[in-house]
Biopython code that builds the backbone (N, CA, C, O; Angstrom):
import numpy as np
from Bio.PDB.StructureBuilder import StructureBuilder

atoms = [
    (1, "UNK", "N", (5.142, 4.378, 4.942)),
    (1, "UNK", "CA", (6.372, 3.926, 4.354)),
    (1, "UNK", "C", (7.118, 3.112, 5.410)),
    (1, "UNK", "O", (7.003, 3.227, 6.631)),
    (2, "UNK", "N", (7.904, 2.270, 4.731)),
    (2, "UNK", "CA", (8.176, 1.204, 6.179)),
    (2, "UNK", "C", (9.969, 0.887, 5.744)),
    (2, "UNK", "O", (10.187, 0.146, 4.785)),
    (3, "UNK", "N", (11.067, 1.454, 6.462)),
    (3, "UNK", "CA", (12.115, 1.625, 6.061)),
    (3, "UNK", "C", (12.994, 0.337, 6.341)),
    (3, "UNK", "O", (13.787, -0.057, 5.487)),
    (4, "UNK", "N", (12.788, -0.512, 7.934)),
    (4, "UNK", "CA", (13.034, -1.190, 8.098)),
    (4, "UNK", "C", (14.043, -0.932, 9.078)),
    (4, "UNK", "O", (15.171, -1.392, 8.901)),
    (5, "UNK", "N", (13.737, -0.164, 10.220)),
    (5, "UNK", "CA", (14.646, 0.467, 11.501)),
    (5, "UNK", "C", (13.598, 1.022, 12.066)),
    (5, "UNK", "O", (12.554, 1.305, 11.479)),
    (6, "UNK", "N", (13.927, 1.264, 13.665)),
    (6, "UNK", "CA", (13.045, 1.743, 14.424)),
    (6, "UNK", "C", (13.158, 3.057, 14.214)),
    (6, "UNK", "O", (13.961, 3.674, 13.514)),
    (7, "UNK", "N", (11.675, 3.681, 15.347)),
    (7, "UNK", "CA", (11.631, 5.114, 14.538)),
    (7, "UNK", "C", (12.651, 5.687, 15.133)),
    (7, "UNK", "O", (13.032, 6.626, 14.434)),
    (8, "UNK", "N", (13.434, 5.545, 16.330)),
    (8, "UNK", "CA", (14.662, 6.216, 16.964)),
    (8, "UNK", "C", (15.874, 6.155, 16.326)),
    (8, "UNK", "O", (16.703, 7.002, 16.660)),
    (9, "UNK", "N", (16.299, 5.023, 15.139)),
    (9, "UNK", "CA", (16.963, 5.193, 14.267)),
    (9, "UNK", "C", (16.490, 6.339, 13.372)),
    (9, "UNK", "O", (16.977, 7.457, 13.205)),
    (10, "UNK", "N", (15.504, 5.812, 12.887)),
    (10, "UNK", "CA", (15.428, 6.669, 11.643)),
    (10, "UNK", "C", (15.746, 8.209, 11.817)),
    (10, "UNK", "O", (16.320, 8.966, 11.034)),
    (11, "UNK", "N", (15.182, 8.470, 13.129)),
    (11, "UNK", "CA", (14.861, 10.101, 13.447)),
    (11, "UNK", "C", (16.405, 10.319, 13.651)),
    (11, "UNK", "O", (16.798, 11.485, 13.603)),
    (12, "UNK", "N", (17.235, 9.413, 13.852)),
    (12, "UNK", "CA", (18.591, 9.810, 13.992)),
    (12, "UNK", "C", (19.347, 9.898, 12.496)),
    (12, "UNK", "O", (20.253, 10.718, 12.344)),
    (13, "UNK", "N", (18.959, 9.065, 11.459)),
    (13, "UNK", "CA", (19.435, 9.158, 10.083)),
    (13, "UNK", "C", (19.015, 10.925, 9.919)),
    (13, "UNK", "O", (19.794, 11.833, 9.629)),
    (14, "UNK", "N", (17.759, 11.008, 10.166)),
    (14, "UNK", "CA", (16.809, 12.136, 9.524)),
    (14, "UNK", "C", (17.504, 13.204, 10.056)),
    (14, "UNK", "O", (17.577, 14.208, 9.346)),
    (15, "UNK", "N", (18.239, 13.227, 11.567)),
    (15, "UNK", "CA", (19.074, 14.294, 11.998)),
    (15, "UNK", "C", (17.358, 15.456, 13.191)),
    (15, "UNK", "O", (17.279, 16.637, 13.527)),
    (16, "UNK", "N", (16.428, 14.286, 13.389)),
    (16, "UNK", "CA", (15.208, 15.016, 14.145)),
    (16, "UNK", "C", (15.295, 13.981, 15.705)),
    (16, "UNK", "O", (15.882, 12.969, 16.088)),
    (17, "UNK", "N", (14.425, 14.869, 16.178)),
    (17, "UNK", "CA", (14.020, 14.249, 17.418)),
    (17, "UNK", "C", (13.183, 12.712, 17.347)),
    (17, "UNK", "O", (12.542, 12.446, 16.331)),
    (18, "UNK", "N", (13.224, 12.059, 18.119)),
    (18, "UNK", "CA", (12.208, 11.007, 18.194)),
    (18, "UNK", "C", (10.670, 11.579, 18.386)),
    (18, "UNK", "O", (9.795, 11.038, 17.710)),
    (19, "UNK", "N", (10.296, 12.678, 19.305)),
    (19, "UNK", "CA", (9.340, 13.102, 19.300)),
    (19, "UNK", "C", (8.851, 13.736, 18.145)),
    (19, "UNK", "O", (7.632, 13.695, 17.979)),
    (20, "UNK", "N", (9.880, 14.590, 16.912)),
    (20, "UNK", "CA", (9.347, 14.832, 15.921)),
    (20, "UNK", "C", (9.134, 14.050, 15.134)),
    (20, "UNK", "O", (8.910, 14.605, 14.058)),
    (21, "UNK", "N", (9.057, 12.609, 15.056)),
    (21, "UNK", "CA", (8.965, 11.551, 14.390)),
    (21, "UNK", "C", (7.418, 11.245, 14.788)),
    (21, "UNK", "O", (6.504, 10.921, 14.030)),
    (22, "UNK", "N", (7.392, 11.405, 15.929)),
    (22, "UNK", "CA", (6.340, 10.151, 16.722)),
    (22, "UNK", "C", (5.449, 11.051, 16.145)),
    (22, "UNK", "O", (4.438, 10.452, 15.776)),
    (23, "UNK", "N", (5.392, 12.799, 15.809)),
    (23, "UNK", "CA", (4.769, 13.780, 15.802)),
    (23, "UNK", "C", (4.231, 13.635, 14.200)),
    (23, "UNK", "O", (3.068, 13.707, 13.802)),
    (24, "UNK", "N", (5.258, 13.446, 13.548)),
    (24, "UNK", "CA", (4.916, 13.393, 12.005)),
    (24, "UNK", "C", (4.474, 11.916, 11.735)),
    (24, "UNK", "O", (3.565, 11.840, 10.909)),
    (25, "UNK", "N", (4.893, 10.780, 12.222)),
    (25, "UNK", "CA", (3.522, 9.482, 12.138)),
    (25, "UNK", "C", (2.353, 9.438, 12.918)),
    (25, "UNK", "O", (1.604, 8.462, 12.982)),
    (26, "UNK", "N", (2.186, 10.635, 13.583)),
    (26, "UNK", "CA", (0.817, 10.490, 14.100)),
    (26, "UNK", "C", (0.267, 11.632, 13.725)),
    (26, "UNK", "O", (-0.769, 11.933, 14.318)),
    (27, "UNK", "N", (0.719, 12.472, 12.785)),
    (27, "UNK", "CA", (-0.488, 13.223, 11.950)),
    (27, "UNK", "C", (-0.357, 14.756, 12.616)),
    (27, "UNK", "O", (-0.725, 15.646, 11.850)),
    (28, "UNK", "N", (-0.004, 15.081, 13.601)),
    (28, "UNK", "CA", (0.127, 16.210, 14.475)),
    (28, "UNK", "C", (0.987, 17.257, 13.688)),
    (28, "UNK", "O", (0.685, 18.451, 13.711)),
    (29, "UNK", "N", (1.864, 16.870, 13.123)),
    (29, "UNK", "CA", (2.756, 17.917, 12.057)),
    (29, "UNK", "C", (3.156, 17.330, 10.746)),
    (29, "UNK", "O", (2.872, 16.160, 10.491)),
    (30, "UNK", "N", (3.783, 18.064, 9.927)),
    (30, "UNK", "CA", (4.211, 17.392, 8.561)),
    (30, "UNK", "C", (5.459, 17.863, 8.820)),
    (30, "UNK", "O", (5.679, 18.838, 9.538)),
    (31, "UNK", "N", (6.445, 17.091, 8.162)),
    (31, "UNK", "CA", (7.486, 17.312, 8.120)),
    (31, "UNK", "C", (7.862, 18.202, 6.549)),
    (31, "UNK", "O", (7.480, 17.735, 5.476)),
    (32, "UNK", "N", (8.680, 19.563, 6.637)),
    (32, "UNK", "CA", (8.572, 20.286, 5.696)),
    (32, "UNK", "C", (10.673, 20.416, 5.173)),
    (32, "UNK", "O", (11.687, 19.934, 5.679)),
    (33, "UNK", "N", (10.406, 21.334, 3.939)),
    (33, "UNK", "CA", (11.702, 21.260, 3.054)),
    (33, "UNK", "C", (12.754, 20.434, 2.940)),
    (33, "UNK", "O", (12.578, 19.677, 1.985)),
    (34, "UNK", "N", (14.040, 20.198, 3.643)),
    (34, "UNK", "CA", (14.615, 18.667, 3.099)),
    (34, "UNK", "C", (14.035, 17.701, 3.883)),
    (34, "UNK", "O", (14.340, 16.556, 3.552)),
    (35, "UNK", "N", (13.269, 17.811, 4.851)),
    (35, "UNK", "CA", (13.184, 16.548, 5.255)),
    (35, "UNK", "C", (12.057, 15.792, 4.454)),
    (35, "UNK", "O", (12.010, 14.565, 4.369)),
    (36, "UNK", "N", (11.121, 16.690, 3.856)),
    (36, "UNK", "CA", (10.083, 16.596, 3.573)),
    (36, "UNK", "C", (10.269, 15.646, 1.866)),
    (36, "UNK", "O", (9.720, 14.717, 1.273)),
    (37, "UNK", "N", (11.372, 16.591, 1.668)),
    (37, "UNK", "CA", (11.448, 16.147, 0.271)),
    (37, "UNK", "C", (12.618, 14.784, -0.116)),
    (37, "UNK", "O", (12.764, 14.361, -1.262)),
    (38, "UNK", "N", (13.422, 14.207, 1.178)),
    (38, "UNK", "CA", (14.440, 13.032, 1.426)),
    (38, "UNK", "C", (12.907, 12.019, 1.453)),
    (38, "UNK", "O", (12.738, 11.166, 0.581)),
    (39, "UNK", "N", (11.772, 12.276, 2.661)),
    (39, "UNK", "CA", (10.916, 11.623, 2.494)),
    (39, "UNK", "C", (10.061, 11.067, 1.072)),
    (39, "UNK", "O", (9.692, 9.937, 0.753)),
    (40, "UNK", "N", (9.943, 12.299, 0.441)),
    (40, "UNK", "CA", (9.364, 12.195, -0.714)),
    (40, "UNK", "C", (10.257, 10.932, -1.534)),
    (40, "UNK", "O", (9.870, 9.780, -1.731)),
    (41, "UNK", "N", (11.272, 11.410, -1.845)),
    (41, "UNK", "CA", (12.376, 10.048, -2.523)),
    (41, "UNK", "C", (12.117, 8.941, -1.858)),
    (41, "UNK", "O", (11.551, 8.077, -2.528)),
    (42, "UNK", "N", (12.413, 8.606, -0.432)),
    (42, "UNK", "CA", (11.853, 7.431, -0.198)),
    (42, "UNK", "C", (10.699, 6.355, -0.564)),
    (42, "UNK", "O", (10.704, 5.150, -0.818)),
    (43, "UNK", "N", (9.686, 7.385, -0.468)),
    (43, "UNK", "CA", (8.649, 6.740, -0.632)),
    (43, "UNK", "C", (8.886, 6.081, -2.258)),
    (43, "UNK", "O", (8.817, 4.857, -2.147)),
    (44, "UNK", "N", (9.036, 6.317, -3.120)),
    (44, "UNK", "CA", (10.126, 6.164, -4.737)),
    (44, "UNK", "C", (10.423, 5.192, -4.345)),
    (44, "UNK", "O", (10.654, 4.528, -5.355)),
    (45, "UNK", "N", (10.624, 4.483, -3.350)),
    (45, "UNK", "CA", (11.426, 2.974, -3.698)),
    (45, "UNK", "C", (13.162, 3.051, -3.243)),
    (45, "UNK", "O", (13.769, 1.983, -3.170)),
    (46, "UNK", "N", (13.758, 4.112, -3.005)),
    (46, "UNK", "CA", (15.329, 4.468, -3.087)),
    (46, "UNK", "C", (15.237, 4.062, -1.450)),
    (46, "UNK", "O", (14.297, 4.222, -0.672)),
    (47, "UNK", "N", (16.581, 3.474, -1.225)),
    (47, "UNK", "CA", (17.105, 2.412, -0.286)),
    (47, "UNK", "C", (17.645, 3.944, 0.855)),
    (47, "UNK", "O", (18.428, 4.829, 0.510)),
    (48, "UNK", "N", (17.085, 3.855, 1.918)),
    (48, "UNK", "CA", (17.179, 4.959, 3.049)),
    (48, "UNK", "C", (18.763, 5.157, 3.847)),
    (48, "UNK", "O", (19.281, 6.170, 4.317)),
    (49, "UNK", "N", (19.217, 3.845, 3.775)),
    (49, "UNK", "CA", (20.487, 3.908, 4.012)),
    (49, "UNK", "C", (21.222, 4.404, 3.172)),
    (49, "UNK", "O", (21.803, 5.375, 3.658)),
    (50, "UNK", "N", (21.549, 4.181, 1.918)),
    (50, "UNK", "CA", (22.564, 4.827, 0.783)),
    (50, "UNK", "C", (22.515, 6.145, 1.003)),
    (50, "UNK", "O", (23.418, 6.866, 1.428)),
    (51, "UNK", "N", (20.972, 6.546, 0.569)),
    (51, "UNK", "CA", (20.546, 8.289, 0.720)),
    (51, "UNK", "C", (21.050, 9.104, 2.022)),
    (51, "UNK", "O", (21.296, 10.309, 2.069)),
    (52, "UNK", "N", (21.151, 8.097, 3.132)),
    (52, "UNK", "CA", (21.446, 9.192, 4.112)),
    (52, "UNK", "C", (23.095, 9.119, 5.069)),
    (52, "UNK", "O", (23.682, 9.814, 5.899)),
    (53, "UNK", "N", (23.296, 7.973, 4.412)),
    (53, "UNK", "CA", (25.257, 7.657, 4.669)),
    (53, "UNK", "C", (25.308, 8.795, 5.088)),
    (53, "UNK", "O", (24.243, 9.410, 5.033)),
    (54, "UNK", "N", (26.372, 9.441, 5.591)),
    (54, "UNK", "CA", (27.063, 9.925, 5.764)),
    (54, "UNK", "C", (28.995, 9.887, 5.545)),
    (54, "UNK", "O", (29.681, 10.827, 5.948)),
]
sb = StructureBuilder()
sb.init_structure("model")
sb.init_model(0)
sb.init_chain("A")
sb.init_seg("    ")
for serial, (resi, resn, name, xyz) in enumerate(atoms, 1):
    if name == "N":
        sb.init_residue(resn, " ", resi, " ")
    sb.init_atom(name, np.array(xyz, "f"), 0.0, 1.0, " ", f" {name:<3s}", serial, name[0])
structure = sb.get_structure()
């Protein structure tokens, strides 16, 4: 999925580490319950910024 921010943003929208990022695009862990399932919506097409405003 390709959001259109680096992964040190994103992992900062997501409220995770950069290493748990680097960890869950390289296959080493899955990312599980909300994060798992904010991901899931994404992938849907829904715009990553709106969803994760604050």
């Amino acid at each position: 999925m390709k959001v259109g921010m680096t992964q040190s943003v994103f992992a900062t929208y997501m409220e995770v580490s950069k290493k748990t990022m680097e960890a869950w695009k390289g296959g080493r862990t899955h990312p599980t319950g909300p994060a798992c399932r904010l991901l899931h919506i994404l992938a849907l097409g829904e715009d990553v910024e709106y969803i994760v405003a604050k």
